[in-house]
C-alpha distance (Angstrom), angle and dihedral (degrees) to the residues before:
residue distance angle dihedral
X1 . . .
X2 3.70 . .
X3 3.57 89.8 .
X4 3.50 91.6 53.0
X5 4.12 88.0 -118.4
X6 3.40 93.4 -40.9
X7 3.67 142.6 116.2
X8 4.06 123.8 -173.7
X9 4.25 84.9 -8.7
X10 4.00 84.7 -56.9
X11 3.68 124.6 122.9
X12 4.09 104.7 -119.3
X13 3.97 117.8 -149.9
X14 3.96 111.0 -167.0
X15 3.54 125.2 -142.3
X16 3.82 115.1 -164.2
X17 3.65 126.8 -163.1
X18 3.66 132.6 158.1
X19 4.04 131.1 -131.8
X20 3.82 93.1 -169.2
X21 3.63 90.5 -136.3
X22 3.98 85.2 -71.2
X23 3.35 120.0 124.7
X24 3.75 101.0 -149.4
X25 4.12 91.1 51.4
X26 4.08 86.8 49.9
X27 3.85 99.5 63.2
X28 3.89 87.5 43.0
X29 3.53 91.5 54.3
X30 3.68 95.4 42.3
X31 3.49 93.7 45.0
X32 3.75 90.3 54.3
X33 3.80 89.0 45.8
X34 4.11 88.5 56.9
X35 3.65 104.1 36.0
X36 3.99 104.0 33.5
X37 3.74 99.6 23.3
X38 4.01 100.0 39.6
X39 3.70 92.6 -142.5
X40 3.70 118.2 -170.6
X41 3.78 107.3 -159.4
X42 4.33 121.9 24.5
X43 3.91 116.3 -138.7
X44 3.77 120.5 -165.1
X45 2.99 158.4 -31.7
X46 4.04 111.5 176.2
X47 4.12 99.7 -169.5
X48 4.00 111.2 96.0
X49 4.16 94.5 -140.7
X50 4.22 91.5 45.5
X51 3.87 86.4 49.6
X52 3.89 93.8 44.5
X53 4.10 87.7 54.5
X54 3.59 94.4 45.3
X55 3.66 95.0 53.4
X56 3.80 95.1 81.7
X57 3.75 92.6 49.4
X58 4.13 86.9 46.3
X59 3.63 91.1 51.5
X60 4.24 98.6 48.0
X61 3.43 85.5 48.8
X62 3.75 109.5 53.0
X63 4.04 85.1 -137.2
X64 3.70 109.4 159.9
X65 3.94 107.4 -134.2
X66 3.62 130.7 -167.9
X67 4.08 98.6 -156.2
X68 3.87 117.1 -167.9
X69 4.33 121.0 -148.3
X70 4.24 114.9 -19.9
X71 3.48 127.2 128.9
X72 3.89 123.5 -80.8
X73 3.32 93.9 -104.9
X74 3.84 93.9 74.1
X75 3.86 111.9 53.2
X76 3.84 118.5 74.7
X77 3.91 125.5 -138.5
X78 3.64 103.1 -98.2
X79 4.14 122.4 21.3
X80 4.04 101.0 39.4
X81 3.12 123.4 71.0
X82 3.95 122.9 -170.4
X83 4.21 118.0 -130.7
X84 3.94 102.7 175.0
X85 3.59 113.1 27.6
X86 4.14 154.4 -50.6
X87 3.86 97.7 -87.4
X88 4.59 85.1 -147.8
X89 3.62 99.2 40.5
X90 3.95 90.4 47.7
X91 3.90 88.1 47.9
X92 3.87 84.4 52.1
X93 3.14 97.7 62.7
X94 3.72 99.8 33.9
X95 3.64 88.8 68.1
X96 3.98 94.5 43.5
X97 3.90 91.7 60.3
X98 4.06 105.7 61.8
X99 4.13 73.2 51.0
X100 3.00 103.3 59.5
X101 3.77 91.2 37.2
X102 3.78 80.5 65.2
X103 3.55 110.2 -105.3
X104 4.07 114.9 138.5
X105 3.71 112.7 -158.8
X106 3.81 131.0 36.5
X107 3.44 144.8 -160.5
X108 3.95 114.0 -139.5
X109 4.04 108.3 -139.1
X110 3.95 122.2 172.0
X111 3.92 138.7 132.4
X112 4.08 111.7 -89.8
X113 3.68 105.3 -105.6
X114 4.00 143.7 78.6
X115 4.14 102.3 -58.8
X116 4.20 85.2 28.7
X117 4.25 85.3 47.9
X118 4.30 92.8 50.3
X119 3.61 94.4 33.3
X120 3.89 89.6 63.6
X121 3.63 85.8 44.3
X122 3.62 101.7 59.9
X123 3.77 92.4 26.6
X124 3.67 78.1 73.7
X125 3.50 99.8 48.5
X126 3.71 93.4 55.4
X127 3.73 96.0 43.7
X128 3.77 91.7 55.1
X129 3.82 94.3 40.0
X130 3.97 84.8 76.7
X131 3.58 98.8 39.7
X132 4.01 101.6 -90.5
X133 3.86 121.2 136.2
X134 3.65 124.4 -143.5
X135 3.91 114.3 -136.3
X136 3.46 104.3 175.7
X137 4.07 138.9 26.2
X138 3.90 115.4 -161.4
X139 4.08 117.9 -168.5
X140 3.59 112.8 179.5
X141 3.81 113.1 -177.8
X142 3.89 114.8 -86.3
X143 3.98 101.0 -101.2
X144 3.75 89.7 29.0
X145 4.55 114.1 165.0
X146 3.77 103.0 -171.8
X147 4.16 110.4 55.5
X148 4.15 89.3 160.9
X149 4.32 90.0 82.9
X150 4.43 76.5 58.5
X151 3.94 100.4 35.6
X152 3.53 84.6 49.7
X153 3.74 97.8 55.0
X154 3.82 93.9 45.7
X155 4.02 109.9 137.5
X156 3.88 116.1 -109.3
X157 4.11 84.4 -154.2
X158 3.91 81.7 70.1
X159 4.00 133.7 82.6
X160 3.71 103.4 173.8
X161 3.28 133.5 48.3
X162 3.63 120.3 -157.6
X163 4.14 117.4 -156.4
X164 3.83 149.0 -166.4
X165 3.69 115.9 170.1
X166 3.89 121.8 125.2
X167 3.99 144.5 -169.1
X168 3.94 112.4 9.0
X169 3.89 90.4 -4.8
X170 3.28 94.3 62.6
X171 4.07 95.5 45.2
X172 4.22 83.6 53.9
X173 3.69 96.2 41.2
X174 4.28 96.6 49.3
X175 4.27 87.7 34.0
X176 3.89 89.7 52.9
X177 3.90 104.6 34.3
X178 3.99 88.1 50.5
X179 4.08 89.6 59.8
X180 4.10 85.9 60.3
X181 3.65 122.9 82.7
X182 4.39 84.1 -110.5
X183 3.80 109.2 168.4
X184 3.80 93.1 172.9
X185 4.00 119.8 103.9
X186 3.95 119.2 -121.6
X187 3.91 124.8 -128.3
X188 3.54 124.9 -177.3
X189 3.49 157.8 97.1
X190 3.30 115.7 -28.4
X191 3.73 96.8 -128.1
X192 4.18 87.6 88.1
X193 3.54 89.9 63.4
X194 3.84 95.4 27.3
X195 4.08 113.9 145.7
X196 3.41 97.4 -97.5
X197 3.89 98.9 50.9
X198 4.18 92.1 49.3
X199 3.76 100.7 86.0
X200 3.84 82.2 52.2
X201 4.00 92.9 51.2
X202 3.45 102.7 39.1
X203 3.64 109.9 175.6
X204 3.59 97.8 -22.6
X205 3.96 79.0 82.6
X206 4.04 91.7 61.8
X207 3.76 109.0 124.8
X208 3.31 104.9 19.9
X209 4.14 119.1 133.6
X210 3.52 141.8 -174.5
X211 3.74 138.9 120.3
X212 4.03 144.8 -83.2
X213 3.46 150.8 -174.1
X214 4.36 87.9 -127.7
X215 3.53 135.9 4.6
X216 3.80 111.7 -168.9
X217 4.02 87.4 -135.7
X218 4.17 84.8 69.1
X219 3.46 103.3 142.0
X220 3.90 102.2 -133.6
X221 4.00 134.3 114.9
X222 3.78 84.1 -119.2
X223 3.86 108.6 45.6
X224 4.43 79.4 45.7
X225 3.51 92.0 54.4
X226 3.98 90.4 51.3
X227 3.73 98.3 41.5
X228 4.05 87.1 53.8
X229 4.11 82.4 48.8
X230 3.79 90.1 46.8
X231 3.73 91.3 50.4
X232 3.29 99.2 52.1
X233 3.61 89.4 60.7
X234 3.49 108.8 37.9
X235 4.12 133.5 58.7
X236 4.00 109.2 -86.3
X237 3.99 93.2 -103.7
X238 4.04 92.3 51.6
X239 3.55 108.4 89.1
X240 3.27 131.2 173.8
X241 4.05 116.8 -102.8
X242 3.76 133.3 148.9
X243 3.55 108.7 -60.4
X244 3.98 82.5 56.5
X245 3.53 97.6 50.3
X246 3.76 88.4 45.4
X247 4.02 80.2 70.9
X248 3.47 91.4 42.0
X249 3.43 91.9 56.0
X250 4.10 89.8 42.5
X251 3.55 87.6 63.0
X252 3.37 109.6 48.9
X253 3.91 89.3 47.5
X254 3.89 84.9 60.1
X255 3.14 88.1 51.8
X256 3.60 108.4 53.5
X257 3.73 87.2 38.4
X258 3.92 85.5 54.9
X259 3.37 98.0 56.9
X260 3.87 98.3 48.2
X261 3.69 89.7 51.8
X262 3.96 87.1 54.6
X263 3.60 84.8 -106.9
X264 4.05 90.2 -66.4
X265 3.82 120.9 136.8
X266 3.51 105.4 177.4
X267 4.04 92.3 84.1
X268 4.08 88.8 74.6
X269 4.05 88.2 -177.9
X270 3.81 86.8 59.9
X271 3.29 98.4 43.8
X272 3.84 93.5 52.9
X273 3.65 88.9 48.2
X274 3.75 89.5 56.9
X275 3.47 90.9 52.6
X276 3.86 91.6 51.1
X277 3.46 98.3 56.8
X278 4.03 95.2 44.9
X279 3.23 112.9 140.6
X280 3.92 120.1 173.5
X281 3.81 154.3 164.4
X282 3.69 112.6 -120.6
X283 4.03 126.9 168.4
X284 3.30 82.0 -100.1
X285 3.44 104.3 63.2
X286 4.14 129.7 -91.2
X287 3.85 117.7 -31.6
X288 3.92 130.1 -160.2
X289 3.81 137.0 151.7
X290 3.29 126.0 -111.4
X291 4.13 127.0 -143.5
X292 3.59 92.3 -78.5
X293 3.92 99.0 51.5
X294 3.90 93.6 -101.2
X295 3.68 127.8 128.7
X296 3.55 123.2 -108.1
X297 4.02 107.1 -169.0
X298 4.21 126.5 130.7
X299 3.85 121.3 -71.8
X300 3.78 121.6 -140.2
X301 3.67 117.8 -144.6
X302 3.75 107.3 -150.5
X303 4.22 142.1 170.8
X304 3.48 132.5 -144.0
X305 3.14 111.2 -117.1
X306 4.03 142.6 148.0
X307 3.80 115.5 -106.0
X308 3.97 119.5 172.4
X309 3.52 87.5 -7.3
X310 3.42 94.5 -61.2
X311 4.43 121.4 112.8
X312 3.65 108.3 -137.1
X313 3.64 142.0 132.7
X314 3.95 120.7 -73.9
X315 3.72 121.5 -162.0
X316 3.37 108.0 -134.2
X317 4.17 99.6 162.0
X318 3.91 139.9 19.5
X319 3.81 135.0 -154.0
X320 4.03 97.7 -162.8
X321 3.70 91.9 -152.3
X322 3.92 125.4 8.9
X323 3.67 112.4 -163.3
X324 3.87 108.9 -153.6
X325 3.72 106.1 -117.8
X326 3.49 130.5 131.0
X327 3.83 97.1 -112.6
X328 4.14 139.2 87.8
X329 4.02 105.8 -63.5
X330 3.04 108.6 -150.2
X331 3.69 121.0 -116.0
X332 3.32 139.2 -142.4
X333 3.80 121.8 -79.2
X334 3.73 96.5 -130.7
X335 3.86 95.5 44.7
X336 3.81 110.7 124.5
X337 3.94 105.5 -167.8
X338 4.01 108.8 -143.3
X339 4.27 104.3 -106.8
X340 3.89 119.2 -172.4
């Protein structure tokens, strides 16, 4: 729309299918997006064990794809190209900050499958990185109804409890653990508590913190300016967060590769080149890949809490430019980590 239907000068037709989070119904539908449609450029998907399928079928066809979130484990090293964030890395240091906020022992929560699988993983390997043990690992199933058989099991040794569940999951989990008389604090990823999922969760999502590449309550000219464009598009409960600005940010890349190519996409070396050396301004901040097709971009540390009556997320730190490594980022110097 701000291009006036155009990326790189070129006008842009968009095909939409959707994998279902199955990985047998994604390579159909990208299949039938390469062979019958004759796309140029793949968007998506978002879910770590659809991506890891689609890889092979990525791959064979020398189809340039702008991926958002996932785990390392599922892009390759020369046709996908990550727009939101490494899935491990981002785990990392989700578990390092309730750490270094100064809590000691953690539970270990996250939806059984790949991105649940490495986020437990590296949750770990943050936790520990600041002296934290982790006492107990919980795995529901991905899809899971019933979270009290979990919430009931929760270890009194603990006092944090570190997260990853997302979509209707997440609704359950924060509805259901909110009826229980649960003194521990929640950290996490932020797709639990992501803008979409809010209305849903009410207050039972007060507390809760993690980090992001955007928050739509950014407090910038810029990221104003696109929220007020976003909501003029989209139903009053659909605000933007991070999964939306990780197409946001697809875009624009495709677009700045598009117009150094001359707006040509049948040189697929040139095109991927373009995307390499992306670099853009997003309402989020600045955005650039770095040798291993991964974003590096700030990350916004933010709490749930209520303001005006209204539960959203409030910014309360900033890491101008996380590189995606596996190691302690550091953090900014006036950061004060929430601590029951």
């Amino acid at each position: 729309k701000e291009h006036g239907g155009k990326l790189g000068g070129q006008d842009v037709q968009i095909i939409v299918e959707d994998g279902a989070g199955d990985p047998a119904t994604t390579i159909a539908k990208a299949k039938k997006l390469i062979e019958s449609d004759k796309i140029d450029v793949l968007f998506g998907p978002i879910n770590s064990a659809t991506g890891a399928a689609l890889r092979p079928v990525i791959v064979e066809n020398k189809m340039p794809t702008l991926i958002q979130s996932t785990t390392d484990e599922v892009i390759d090293d020369h046709y996908m190209y990550r727009t939101s964030f490494a899935g491990n890395e981002d785990a990392y240091l989700v578990g390092y900050l309730p750490g270094k906020a100064g809590y000691k022992k953690a539970i270990l929560l996250a939806s059984n499958y790949v991105a649940g699988q490495a986020a437990v993983k590296y949750f770990q390997q943050g936790f520990e990185a600041t002296g934290g043990t982790v006492v107990q690992k919980l795995m529901p199933r991905l899809g899971n109804a019933d979270y009290a058989p979990f919430i009931s099991q929760l270890s009194s040794d603990a006092d944090v409890i570190i997260c990853f569940l997302s979509g209707s999951d997440a609704i359950r989990f924060m509805q259901q653990i909110a009826g229980y008389d649960v003194k521990l604090p929640i950290y996490g990823y932020t797709s639990a508590v992501d803008a979409s999922l809010l209305p849903a969760e009410g207050k039972a999502a007060l507390g809760f913190v993690g980090p992001a590449t955007y928050f739509s309550t950014i407090d910038t000219p810029e990221n104003k300016a696109f929220v007020k464009e976003w909501n003029a598009m989209f139903p009053p409960d659909q605000h933007p967060s991070w999964p939306g600005m990780g197409g946001y940010v697809a875009a624009a890349v495709l677009d700045q590769a598009l117009t150094k190519t001359g707006g040509k996409t049948s040189d697929t070396e040139a095109l991927l080149a373009a995307f390499r050396s992306a670099q853009i301004t997003t309402p989020g901040g600045s955005f650039r890949f770095d040798d291993r097709h991964n974003p590096i971009e700030p990350r916004y540390i933010a709490q749930i809490r209520e303001v005006d009556g209204k539960v959203q997320p409030v910014v309360i730190g900033k890491i101008p430019e996380f590189i995606p490594v596996m190691a302690p980022p550091t953090l900014p110097p006036d950061l004060v980590l929430p601590k029951k």
